[in-house]
VEXZA-792210 format. One line per 2 residues: number of its first residue (from 1); their letters; for each residue x, y, z of N, C-alpha, C. Coordinates in Angstrom, 1 decimal. Layout:
<nodes>
NUM) A) X/Y/Z/X/Y/Z/X/Y/Z ~ ...
</nodes>
This chain:
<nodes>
1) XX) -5.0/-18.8/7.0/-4.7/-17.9/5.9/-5.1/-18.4/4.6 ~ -5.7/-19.6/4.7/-6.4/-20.0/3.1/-7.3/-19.5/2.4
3) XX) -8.0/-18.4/3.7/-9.0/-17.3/2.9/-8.6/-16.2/2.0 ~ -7.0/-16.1/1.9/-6.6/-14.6/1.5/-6.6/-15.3/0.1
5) XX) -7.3/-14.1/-0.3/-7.5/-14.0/-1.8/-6.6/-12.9/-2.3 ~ -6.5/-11.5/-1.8/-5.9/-10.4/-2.2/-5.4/-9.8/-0.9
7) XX) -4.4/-9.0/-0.7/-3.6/-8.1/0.1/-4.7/-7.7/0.9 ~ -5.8/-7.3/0.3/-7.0/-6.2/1.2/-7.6/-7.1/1.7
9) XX) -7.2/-9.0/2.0/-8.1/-9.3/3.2/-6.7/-9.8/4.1 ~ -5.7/-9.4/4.3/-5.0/-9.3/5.3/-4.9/-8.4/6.6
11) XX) -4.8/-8.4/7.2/-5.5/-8.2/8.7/-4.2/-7.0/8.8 ~ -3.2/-7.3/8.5/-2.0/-6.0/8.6/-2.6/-5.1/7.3
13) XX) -2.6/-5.4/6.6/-2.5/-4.3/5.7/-4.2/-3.0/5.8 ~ -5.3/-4.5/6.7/-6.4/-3.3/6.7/-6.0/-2.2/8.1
15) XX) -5.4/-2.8/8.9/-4.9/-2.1/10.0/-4.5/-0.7/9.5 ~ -3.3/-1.3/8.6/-2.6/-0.2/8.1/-3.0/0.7/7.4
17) XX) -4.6/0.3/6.6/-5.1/1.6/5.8/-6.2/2.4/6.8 ~ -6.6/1.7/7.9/-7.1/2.6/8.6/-7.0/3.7/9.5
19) XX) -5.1/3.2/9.6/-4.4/4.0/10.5/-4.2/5.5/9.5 ~ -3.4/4.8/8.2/-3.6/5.6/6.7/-4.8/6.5/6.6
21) XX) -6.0/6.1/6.8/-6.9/7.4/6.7/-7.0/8.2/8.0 ~ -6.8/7.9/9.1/-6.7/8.8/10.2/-5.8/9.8/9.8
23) XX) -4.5/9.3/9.9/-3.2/10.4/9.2/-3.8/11.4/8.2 ~ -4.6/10.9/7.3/-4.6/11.6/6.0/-6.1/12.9/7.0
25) XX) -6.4/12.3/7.5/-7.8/13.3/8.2/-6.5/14.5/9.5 ~ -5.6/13.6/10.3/-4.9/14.3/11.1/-4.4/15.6/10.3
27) XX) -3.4/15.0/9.5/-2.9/16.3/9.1/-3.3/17.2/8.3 ~ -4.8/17.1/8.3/-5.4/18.4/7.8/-5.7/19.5/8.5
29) XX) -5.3/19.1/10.1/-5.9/20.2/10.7/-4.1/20.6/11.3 ~ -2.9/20.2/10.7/-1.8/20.9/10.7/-1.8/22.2/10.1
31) XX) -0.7/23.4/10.2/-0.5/24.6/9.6/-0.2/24.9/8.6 ~ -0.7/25.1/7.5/0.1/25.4/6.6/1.5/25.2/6.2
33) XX) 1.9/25.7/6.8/3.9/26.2/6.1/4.1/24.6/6.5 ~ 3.1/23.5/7.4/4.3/22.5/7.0/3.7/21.5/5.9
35) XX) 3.2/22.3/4.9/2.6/21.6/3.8/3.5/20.9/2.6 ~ 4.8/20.8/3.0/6.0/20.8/2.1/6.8/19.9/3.3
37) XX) 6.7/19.9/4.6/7.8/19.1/5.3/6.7/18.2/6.0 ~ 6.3/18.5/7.5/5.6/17.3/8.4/4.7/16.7/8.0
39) XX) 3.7/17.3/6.8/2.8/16.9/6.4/2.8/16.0/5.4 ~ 3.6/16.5/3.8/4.3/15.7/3.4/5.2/14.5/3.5
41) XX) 5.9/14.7/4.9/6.1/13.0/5.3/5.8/12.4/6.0 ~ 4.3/12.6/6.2/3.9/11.9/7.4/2.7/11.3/6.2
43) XX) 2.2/11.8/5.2/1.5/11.3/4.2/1.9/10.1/3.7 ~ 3.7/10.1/3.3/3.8/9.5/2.2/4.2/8.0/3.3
45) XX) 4.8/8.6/4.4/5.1/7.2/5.0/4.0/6.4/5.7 ~ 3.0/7.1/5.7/1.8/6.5/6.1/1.0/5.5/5.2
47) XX) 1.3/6.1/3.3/1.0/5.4/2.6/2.1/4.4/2.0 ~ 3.3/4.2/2.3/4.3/3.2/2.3/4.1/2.2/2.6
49) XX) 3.0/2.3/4.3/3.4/1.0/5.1/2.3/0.1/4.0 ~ 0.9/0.4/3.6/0.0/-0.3/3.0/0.5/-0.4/1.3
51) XX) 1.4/0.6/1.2/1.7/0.2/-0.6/2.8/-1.3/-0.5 ~ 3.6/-0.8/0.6/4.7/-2.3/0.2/4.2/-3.4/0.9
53) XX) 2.7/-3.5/1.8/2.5/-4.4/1.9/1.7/-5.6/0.3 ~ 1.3/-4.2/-0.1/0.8/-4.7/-1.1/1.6/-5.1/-2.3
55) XX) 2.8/-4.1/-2.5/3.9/-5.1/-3.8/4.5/-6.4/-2.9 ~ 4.4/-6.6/-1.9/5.4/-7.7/-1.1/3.9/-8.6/-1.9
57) XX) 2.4/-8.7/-1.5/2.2/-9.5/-1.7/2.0/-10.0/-3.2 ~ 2.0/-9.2/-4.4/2.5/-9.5/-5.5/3.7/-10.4/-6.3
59) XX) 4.3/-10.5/-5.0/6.2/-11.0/-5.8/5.9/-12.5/-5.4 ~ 6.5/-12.9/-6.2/6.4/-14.7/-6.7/7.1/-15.3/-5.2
61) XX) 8.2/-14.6/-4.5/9.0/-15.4/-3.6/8.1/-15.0/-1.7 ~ 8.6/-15.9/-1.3/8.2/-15.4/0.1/9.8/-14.4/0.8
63) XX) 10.2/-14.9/0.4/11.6/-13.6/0.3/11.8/-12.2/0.0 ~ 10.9/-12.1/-0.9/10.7/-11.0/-1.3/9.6/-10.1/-0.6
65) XX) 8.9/-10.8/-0.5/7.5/-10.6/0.3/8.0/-9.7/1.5 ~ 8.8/-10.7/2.6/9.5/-10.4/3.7/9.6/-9.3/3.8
67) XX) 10.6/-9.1/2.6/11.5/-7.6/2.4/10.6/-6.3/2.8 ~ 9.9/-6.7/1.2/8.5/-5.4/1.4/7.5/-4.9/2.9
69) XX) 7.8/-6.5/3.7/6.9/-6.1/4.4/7.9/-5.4/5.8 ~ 9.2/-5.7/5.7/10.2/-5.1/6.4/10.3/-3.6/6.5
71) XX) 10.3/-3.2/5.0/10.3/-2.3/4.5/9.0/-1.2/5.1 ~ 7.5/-1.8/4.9/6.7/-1.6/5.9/6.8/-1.3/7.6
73) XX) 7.3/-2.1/7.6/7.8/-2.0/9.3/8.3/-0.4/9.5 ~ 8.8/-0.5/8.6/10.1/0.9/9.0/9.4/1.8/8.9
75) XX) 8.5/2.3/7.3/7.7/2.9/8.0/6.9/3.2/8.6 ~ 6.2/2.5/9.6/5.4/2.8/10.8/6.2/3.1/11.9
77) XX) 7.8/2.9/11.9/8.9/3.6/12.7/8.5/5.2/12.3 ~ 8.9/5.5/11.1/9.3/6.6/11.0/7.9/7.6/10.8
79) XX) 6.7/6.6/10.7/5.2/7.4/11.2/5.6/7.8/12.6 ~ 5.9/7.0/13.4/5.8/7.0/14.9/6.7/8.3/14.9
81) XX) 7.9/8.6/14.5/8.6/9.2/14.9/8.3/10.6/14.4 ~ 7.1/10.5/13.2/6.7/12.1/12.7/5.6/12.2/13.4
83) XX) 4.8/11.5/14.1/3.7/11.9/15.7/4.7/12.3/16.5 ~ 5.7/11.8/17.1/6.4/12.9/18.1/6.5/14.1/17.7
85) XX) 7.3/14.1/16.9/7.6/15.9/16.4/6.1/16.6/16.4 ~ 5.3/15.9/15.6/4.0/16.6/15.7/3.6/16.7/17.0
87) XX) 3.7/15.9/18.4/3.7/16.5/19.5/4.7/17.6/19.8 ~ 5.3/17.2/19.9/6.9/18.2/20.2/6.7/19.5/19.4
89) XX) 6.0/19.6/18.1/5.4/21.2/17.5/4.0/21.8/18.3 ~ 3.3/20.7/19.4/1.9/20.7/19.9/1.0/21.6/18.7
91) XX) 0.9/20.1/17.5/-0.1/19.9/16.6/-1.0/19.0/17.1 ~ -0.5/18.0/17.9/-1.3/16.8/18.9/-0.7/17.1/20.4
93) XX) -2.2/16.3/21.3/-1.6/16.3/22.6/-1.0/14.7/22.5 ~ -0.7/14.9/24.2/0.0/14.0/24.8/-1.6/12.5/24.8
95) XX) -2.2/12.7/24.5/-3.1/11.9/24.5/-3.6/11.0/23.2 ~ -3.8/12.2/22.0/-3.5/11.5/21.0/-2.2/10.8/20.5
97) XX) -1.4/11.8/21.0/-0.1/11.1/20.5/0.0/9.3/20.9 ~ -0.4/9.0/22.3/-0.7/7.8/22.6/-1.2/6.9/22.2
99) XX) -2.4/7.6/21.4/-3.8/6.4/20.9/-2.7/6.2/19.5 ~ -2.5/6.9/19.1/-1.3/6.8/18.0/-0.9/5.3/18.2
101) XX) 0.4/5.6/19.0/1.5/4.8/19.3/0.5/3.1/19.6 ~ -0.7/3.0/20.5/-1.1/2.0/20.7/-1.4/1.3/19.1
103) XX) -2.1/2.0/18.1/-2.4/1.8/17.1/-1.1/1.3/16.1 ~ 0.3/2.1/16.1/0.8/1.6/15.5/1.7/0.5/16.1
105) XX) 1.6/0.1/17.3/1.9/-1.2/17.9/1.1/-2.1/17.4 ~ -0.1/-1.9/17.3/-0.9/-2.5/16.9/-0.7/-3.3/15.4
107) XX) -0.5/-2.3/14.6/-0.2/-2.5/13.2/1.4/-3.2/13.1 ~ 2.1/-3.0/13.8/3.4/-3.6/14.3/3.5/-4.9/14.6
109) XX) 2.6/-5.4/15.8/1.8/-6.6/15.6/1.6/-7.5/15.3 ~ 0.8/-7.2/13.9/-0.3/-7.9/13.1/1.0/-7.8/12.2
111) XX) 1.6/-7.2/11.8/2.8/-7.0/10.8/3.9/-8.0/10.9 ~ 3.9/-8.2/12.3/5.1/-9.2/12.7/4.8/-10.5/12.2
113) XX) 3.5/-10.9/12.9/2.8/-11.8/12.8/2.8/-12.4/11.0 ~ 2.6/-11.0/10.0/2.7/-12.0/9.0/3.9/-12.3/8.2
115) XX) 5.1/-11.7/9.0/6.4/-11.9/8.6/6.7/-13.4/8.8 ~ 6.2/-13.8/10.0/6.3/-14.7/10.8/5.9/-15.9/9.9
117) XX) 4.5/-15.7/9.6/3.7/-16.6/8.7/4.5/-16.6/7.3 ~ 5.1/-15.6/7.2/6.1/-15.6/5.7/7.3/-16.8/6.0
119) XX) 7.8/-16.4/7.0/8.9/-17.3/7.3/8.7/-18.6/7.6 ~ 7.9/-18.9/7.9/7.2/-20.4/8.0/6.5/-21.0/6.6
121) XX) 6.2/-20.0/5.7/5.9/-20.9/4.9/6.9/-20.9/4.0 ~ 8.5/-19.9/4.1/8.9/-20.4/2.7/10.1/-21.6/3.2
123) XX) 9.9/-22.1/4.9/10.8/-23.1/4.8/10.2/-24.4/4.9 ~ 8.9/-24.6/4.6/8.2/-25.7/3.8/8.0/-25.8/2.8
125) X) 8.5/-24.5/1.8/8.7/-24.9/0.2/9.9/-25.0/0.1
</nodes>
């Protein structure tokens, strides 16, 4: 990890903006009328997971860090959980919905992993 210079060469957070532009391409091809509900929060939690990875890496503590990246976690819960409904409206099939879910395990992951690496290093400072 001695290479990270900034947020954007962490391996979670590029996960997470790629997943971020899929979403942002997905729900273009949703309906209208849910331009105010599914689409709108499938937007903003999509861009949650890569914003608070990025204030977590800003903050002076590794404590704090944690938090933001906790905070991340959750939303890729509650991405996960606006792909169901978007199946469950059959805006996606049962197939995408999967490559989904693999991807955001994926980002789940890589996510844990640098909690992990948070937590190890703030009990050697």
């Amino acid at each position: 990890m001695d290479k990270i210079k900034s947020f954007e060469d962490l391996k979670c957070w590029q996960e997470a903006r790629v997943l971020r532009n899929q979403i942002k391409d997905l729900i273009q091809t949703f309906p209208d009328y849910e331009k105010y509900e599914l689409i709108s929060q499938m937007r903003r939690a999509s861009r949650s997971v890569t914003h608070n990875i990025a204030e977590g890496y800003g903050r002076f503590h590794y404590k704090e860090n944690i938090q933001f990246c906790r905070t991340s976690r959750g939303s890729l819960y509650e991405l996960l959980d606006q792909l169901i409904t978007a199946n469950d409206e059959n805006y996606i099939d049962n197939d995408k919905l999967e490559a989904y879910k693999k991807q955001i395990t994926n980002c789940l992951s890589l996510l844990n992993g640098y909690i992990n690496y948070l937590k190890r290093a703030a009990k050697n400072n």
